[in-house]
C-alpha positions as CSV (number, residue, x, y, z in Angstrom):
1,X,143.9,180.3,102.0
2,X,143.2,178.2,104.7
3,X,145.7,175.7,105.0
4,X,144.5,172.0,105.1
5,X,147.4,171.2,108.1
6,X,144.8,173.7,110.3
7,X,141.5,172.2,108.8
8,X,142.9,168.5,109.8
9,X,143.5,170.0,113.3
10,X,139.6,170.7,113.7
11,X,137.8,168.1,115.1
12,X,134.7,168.3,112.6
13,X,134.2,168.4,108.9
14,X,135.6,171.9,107.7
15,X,136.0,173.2,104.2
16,X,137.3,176.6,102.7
17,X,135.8,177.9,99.5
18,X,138.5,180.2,97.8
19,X,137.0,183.5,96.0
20,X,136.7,181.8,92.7
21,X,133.8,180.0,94.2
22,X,136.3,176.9,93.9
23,X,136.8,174.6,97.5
24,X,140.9,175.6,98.0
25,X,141.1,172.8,101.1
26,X,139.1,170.5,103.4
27,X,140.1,168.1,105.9
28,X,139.7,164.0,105.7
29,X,136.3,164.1,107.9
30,X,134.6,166.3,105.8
31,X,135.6,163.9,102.2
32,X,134.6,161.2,104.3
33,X,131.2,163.1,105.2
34,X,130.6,164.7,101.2
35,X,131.8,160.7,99.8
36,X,134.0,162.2,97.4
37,X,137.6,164.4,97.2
38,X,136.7,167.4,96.7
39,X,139.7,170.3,96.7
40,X,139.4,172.0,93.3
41,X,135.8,171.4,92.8
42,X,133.4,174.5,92.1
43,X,131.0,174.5,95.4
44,X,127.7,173.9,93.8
45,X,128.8,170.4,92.0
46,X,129.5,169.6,95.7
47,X,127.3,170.9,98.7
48,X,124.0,170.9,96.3
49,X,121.5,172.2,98.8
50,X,119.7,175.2,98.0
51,X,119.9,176.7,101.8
52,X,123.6,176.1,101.9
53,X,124.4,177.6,98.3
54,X,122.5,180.9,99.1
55,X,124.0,181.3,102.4
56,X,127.5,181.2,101.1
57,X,126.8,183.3,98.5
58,X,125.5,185.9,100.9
59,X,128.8,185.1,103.0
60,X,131.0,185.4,100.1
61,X,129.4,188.5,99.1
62,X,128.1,190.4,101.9
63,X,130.5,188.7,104.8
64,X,127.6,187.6,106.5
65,X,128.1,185.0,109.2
66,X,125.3,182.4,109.5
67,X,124.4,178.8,109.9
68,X,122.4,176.1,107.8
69,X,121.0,172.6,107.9
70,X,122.8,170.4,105.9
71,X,120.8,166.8,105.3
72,X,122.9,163.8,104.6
73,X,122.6,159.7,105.1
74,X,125.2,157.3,106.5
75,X,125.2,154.0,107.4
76,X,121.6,154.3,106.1
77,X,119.9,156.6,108.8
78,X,119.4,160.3,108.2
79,X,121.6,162.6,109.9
80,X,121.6,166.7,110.0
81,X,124.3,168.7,110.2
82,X,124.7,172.0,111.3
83,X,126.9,174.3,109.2
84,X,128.1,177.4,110.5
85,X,129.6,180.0,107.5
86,X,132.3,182.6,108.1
87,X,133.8,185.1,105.9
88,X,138.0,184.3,106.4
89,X,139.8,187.3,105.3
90,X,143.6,186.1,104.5
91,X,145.4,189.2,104.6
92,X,148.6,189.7,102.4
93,X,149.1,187.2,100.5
94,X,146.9,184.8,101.5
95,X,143.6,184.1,99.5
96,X,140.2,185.2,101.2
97,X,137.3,182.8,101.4
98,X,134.5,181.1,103.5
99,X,135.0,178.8,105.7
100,X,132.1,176.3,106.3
101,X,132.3,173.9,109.3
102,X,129.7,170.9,110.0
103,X,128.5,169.9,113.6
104,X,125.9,166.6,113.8
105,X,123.3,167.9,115.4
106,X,120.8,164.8,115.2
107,X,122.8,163.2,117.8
108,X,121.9,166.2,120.4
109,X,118.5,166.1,118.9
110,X,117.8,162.1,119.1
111,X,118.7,162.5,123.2
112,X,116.3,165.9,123.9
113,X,113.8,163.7,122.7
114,X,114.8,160.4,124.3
115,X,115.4,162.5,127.2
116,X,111.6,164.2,126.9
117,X,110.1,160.4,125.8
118,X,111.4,159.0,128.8
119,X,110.0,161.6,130.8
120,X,106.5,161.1,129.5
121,X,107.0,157.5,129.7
122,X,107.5,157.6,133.5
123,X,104.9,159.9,134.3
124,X,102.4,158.2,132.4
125,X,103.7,154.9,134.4
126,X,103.3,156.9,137.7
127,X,100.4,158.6,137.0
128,X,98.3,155.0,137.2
129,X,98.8,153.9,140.3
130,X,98.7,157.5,142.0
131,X,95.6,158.2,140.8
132,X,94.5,154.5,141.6
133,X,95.5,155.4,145.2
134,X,94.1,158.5,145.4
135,X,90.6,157.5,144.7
136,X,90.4,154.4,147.1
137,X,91.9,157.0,149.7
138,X,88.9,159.4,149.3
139,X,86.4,156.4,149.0
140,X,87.6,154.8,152.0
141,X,87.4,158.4,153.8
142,X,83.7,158.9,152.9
143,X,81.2,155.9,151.1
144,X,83.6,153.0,152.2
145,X,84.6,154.4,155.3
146,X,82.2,151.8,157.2
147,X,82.4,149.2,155.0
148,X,84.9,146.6,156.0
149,X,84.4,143.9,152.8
150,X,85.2,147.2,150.6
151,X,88.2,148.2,153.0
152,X,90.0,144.8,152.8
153,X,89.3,145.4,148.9
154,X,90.5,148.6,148.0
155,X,93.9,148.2,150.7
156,X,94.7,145.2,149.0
157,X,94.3,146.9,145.2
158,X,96.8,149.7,147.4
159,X,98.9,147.9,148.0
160,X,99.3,146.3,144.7
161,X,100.0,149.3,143.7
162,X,102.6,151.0,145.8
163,X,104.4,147.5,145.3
164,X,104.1,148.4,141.6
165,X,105.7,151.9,141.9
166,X,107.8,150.5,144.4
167,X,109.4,148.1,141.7
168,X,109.2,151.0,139.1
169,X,111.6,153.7,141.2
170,X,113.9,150.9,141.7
171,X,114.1,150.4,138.5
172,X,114.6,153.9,137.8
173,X,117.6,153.8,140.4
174,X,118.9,150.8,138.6
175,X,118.7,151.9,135.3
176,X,120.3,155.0,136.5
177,X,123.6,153.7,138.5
178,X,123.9,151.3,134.7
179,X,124.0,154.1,132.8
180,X,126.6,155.7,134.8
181,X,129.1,152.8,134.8
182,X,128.7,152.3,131.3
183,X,132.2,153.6,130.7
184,X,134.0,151.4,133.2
185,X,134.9,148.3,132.1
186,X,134.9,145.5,134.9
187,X,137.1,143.6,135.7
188,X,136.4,141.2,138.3
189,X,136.9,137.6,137.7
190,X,133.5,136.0,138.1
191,X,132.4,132.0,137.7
192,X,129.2,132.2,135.5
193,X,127.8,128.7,136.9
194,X,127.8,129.8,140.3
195,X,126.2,133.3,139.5
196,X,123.5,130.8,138.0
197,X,123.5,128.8,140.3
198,X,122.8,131.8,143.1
199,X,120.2,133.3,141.0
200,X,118.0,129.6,140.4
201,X,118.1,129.1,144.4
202,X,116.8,132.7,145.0
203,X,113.5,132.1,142.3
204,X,113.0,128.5,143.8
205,X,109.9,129.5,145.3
206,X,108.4,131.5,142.7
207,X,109.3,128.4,140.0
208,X,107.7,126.3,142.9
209,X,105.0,128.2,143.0
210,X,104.4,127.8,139.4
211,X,105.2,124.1,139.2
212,X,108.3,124.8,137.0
213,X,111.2,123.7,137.0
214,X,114.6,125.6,136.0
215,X,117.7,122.9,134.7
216,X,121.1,124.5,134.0
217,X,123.5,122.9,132.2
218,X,127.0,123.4,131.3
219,X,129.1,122.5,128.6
220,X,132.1,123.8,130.0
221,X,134.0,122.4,132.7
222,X,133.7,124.4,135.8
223,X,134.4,126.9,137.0
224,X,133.5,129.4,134.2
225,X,135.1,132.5,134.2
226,X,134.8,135.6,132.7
227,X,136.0,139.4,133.4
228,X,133.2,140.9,134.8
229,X,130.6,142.4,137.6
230,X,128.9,140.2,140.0
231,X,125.7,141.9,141.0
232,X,125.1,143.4,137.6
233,X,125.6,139.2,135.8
234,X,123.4,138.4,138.6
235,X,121.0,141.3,137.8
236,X,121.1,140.1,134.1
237,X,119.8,136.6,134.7
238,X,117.8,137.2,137.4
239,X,116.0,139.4,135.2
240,X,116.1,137.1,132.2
241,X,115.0,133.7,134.1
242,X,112.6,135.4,136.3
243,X,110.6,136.4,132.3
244,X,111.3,132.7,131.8
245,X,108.6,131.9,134.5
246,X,106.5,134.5,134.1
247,X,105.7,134.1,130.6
248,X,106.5,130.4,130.2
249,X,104.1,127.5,130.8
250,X,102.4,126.6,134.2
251,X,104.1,123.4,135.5
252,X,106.8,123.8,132.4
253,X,110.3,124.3,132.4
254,X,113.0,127.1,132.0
255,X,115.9,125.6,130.6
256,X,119.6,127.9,131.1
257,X,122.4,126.5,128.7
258,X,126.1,127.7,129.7
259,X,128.4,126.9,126.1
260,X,131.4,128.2,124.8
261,X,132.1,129.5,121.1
262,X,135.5,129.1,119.5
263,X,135.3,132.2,117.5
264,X,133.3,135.1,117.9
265,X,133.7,137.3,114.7
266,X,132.1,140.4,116.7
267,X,134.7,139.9,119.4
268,X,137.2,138.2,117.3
269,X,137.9,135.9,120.0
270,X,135.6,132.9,121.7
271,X,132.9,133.5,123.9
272,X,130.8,132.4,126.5
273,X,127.5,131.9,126.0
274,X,124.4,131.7,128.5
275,X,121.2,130.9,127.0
276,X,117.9,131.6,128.6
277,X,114.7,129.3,127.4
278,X,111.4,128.8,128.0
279,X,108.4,127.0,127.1
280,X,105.7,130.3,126.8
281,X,103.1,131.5,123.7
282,X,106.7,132.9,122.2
283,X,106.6,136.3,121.0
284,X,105.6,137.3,117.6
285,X,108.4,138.5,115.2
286,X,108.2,142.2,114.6
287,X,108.8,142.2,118.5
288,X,111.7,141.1,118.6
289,X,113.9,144.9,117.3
290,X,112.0,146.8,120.3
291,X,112.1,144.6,123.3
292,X,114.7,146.0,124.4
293,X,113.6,149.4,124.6
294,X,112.3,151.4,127.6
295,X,109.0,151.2,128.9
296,X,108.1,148.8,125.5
297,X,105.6,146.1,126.2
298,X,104.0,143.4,123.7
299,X,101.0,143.1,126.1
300,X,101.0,145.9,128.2
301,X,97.5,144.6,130.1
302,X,99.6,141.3,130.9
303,X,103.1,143.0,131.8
304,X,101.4,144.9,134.2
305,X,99.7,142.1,136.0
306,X,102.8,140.0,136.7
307,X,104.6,143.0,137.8
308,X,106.4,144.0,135.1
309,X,108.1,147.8,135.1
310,X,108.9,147.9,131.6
311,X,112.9,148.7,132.3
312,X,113.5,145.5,132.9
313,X,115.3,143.9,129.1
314,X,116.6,147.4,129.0
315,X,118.5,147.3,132.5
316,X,120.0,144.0,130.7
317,X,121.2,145.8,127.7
318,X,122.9,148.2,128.9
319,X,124.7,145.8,131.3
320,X,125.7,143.7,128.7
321,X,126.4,146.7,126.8
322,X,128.8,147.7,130.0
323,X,130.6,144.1,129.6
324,X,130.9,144.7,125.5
325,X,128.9,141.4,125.1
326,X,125.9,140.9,123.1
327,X,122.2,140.2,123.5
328,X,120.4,137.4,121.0
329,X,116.6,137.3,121.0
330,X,114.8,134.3,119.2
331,X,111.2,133.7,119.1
332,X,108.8,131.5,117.5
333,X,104.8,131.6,118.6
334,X,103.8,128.9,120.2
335,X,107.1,127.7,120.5
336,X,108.8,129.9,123.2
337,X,111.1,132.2,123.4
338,X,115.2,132.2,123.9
339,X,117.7,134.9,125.4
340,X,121.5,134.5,125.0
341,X,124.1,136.4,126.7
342,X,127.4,136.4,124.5
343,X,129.8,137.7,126.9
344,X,134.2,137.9,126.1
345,X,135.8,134.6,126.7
346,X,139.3,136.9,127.9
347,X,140.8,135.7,131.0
């Protein structure tokens, strides 16, 4: 028999079935994966898919190696296992068996296709604008070539674009260096109002420009300071106030409330929080789960116009992912929308 002290020692789910078609042993992460204790138990009452039971039957009797799908739920999503079948033979006196170990393979599977999604997603946002520029190239080379009202047109419309996929590879880079801090935890001490503060006087002419006005106030008594990293906070709200003007009302307001919670339960400790409003259409409520997501849009037409990549909310996740805070979204239509950044209260 196998004993349990070497199945505990593997670092996935394990189980030995005993000749008597009888589990002799198992380890804590695979009771935790069946839901139940199972040494003792016949097989079958226990792993009651059909694949599985015929492959260690053919194992048992045959000694055939082989692997399975085994389909499960936790934490209500569906998750696949992968489990791979060996004959053990104990040798004197020790029992002989099979010995069935479980790998999660949906994990591996969820990031191919993330990884294939994204993929897709960037070469359909690419392939826009290149193709855009491409055919004002070859007009401007033969019908438009003399034509200057046309010229002045189509460089413009060029330009546009090459901004656009200008904005969209820096994104890309962005996204990319985020990801690969996501494991270091900062640790600078930053003031919050003065981030703020930096990231209202570099928008001041695009609010001017769209008659709004952008009022920060804090409820804290400066300065406010958190652990953290000061061009990825300032990323954050930059990101977060610039949607603030360009989905909120002409000659409105974007209002940024800095406030601190006593108790946060998810950080079992206070927090800081930095609240992000505006005055816009709002955004309707089945939105609201997916906005954070890469590439995702609620009116692509209208994201496009005012610039947007489509990587921007998910740039801010991450980042506040990075600083273990949380993101809040809440929407009304027609009443606008608000973002808060929860960030640890810990220095």
């Amino acid at each position: 028999m196998v004993a349990r002290s070497m199945l505990e020692a593997m670092p996935i789910a394990a189980v030995f079935i005993g000749e008597d078609n009888r589990i002799r042993s198992s380890n804590e992460k695979a009771q935790n994966l069946l839901k139940m204790t199972v040494d003792g138990r016949h097989y079958v009452t226990v792993l009651r898919q059909p694949s599985l039971l015929d492959q260690i039957e053919s194992t048992m009797s045959e000694g055939i190696s082989g692997q399975v799908s085994f389909n499960t739920t936790e934490a209500g999503r569906d998750v696949v296992y992968e489990v791979h079948l060996e004959r053990v033979v104990g040798g004197p006196g020790r029992e002989n068996g099979v010995l069935l170990s479980f790998m999660d393979v949906k994990q591996h599977e969820e990031a191919g296709q993330m990884r294939s999604d994204f993929v897709a997603n960037v070469s359909h946002e690419l392939r826009t604008p290149l193709t855009a520029l491409t055919g004002f190239i070859e007009t401007l080379r033969g019908p438009a070539r003399d034509d200057v009202e046309a010229r002045d047109r189509f460089l413009g419309i060029m330009e546009a674009e090459g901004k656009r996929m200008n904005r969209l590879v820096s994104d890309l880079l962005s996204l990319s260096r985020v990801e690969d801090m996501a494991r270091i935890r900062p640790t600078d001490s930053v003031d919050v109002l003065a981030v703020l503060q930096s990231v209202r006087n570099a928008l001041s002419q695009t609010a001017e420009t769209k008659g709004v006005t952008i009022s920060i106030e804090s409820q804290i008594e400066p300065p406010v300071q958190i652990a953290g990293d000061l061009d990825q906070l300032a990323q954050v709200f930059t990101n977060l106030i610039e949607n603030a003007l360009k989905y909120g009302r002409l000659g409105g307001g974007v209002s940024v409330v800095i406030s601190r919670m006593p108790m946060m339960p998810a950080f079992k400790g206070p927090a800081i929080c930095v609240s992000v409003k505006d005055d816009g259409p709002g955004i309707a409520e089945h939105h609201l789960s997916r906005l954070t997501e890469r590439f995702y849009r609620v009116d692509n037409h209208r994201s496009r116009e005012l610039g947007g990549t489509g990587l921007g909310l998910a740039i801010v996740k991450h980042i506040i992912n990075r600083h273990r805070g949380r993101l809040r979204i809440e929407s009304d239509e027609g009443q606008g929308s608000k973002f808060s950044v929860l960030l640890r209260d810990d220095l």
